[in-house]
VOZA-972349 format. One line per field, with one value per residue: residue number from 1; x, y, z of N, C-alpha, C, CB in turn; residue in one letter. Coordinates in steps of 0.05 Angstrom, whole numbers, plus 5000, padded with zeros to 4 digits. Glycine has a CB too. Example, Ala and Ser with C-alpha at 12.3 -4.5 7.8 and 13.67 -1.06 7.14 Angstrom:
REM residues 2
resi = [1; 2]
nxx = [5264; 5257]
nyy = [4886; 4955]
nzz = [5156; 5142]
caxx = [5246; 5273]
cayy = [4910; 4979]
cazz = [5156; 5143]
cxx = [5264; 5258]
cyy = [4934; 5001]
czz = [5156; 5157]
cbxx = [5226; 5282]
cbyy = [4911; 4988]
cbzz = [5181; 5114]
resn = [A; S]
***
This chain:
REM residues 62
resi = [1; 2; 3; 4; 5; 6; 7; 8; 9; 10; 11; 12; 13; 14; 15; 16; 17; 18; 19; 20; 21; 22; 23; 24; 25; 26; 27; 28; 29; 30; 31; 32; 33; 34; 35; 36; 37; 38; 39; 40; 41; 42; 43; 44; 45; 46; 47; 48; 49; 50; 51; 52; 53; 54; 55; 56; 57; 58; 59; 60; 61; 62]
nxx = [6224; 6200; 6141; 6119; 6142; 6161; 6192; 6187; 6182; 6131; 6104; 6113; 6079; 6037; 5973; 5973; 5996; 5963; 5915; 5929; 5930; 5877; 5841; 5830; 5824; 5765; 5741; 5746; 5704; 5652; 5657; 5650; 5606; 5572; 5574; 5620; 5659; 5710; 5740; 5726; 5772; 5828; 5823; 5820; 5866; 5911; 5906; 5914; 5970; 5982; 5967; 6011; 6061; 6062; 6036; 6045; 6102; 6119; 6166; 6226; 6276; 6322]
nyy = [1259; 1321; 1341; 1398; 1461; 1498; 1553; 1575; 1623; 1637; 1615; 1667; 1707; 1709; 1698; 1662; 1618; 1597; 1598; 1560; 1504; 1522; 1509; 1461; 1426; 1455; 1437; 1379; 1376; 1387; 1344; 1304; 1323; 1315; 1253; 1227; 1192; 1177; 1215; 1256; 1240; 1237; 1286; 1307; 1287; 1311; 1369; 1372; 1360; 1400; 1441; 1423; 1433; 1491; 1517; 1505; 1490; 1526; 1575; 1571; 1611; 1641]
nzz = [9326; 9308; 9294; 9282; 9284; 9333; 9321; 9282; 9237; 9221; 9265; 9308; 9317; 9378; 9374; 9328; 9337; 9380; 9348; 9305; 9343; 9375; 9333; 9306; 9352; 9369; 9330; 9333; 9367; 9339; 9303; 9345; 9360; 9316; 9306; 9288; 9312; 9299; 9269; 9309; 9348; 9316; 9303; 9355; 9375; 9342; 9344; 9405; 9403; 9380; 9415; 9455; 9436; 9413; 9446; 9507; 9498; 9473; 9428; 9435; 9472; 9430]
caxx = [6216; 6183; 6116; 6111; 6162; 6142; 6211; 6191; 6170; 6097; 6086; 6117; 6058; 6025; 5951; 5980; 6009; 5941; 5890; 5932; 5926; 5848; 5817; 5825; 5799; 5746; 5747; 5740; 5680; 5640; 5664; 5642; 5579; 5562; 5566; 5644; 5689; 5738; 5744; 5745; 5803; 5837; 5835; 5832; 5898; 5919; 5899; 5930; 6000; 5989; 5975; 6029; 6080; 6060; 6023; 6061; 6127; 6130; 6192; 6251; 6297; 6350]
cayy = [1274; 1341; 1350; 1424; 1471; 1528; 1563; 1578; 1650; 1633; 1624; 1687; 1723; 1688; 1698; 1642; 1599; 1595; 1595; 1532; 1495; 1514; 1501; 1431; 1417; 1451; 1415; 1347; 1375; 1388; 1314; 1288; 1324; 1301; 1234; 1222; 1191; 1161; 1235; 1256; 1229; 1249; 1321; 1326; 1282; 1330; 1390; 1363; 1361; 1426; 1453; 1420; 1441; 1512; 1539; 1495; 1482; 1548; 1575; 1574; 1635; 1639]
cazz = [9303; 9306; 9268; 9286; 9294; 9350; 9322; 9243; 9238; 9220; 9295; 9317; 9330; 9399; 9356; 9314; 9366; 9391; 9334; 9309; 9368; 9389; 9309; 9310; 9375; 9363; 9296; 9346; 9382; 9313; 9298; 9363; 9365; 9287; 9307; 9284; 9335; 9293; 9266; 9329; 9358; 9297; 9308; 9382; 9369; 9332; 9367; 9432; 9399; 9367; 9438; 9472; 9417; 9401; 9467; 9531; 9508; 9453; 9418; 9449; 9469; 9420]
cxx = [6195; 6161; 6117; 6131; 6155; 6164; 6212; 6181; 6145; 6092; 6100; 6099; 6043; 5997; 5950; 5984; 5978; 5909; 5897; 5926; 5906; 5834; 5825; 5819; 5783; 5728; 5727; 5713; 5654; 5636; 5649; 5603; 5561; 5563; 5592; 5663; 5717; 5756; 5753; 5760; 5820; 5848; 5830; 5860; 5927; 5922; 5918; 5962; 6006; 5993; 6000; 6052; 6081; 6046; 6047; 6094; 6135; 6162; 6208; 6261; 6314; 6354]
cyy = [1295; 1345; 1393; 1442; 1502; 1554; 1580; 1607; 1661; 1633; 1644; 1701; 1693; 1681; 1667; 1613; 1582; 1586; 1568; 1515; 1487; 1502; 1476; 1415; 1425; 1439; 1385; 1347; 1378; 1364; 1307; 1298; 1312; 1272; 1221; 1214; 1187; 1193; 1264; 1259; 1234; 1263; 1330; 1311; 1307; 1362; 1390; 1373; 1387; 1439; 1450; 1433; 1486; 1526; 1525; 1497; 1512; 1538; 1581; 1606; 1634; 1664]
czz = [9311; 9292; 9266; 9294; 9305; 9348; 9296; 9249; 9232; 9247; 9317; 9332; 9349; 9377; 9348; 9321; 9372; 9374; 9320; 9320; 9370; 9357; 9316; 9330; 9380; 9354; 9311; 9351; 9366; 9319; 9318; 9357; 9333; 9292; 9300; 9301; 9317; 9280; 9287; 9342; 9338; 9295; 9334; 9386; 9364; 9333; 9393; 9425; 9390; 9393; 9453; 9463; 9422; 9434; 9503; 9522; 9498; 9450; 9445; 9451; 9460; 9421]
cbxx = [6204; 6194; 6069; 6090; 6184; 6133; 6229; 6165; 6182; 6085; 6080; 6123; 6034; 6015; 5955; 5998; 6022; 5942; 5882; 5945; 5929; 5828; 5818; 5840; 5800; 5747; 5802; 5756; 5682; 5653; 5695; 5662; 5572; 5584; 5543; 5650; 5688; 5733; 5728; 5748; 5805; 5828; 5819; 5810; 5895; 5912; 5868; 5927; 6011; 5966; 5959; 6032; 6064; 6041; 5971; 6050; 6143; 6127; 6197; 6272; 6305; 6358]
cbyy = [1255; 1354; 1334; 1426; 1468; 1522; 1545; 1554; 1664; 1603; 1595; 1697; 1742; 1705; 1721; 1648; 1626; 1619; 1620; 1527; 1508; 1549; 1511; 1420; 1414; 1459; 1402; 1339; 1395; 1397; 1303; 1296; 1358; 1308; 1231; 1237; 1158; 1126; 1234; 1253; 1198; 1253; 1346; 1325; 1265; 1325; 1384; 1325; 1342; 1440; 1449; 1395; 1424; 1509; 1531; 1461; 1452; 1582; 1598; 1556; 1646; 1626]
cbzz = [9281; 9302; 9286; 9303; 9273; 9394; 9327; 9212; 9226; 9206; 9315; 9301; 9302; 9438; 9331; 9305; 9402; 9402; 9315; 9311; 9386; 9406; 9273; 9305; 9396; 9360; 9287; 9375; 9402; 9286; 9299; 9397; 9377; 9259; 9294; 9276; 9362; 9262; 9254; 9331; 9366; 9288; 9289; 9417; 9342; 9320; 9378; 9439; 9378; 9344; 9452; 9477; 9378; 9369; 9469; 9540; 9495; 9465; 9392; 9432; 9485; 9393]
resn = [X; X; X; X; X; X; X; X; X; X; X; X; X; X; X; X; X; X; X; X; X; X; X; X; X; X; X; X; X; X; X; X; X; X; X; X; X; X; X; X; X; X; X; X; X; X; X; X; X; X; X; X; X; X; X; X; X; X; X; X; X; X]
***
């Protein structure tokens, strides 16, 4: 199952690709430094997949 699709035409522009991705692991490091782990892990969870999805694997060449 896909959560994120690096193919929709919302992440066309790289910009996008990218500012997805880095806000929520930023997001984590807020969290972490506030005193939040369980929040956290959460959104560098979440972050992580966004990167892997949207910046490592990107869209495809169709």
């Amino acid at each position: 199952m896909q959560l994120i699709d690096p193919d929709h035409p919302f992440f066309r522009p790289v910009w996008r690709r990218w500012a997805t991705a880095l806000f929520p692991l930023v997001w984590a490091g807020i969290e972490l430094y506030g005193g939040n782990p369980g929040w956290a892990a959460a959104f560098g969870a979440a972050g992580a997949y966004a990167f892997w999805q949207l910046v490592i694997v990107g869209p495809s060449d169709k």
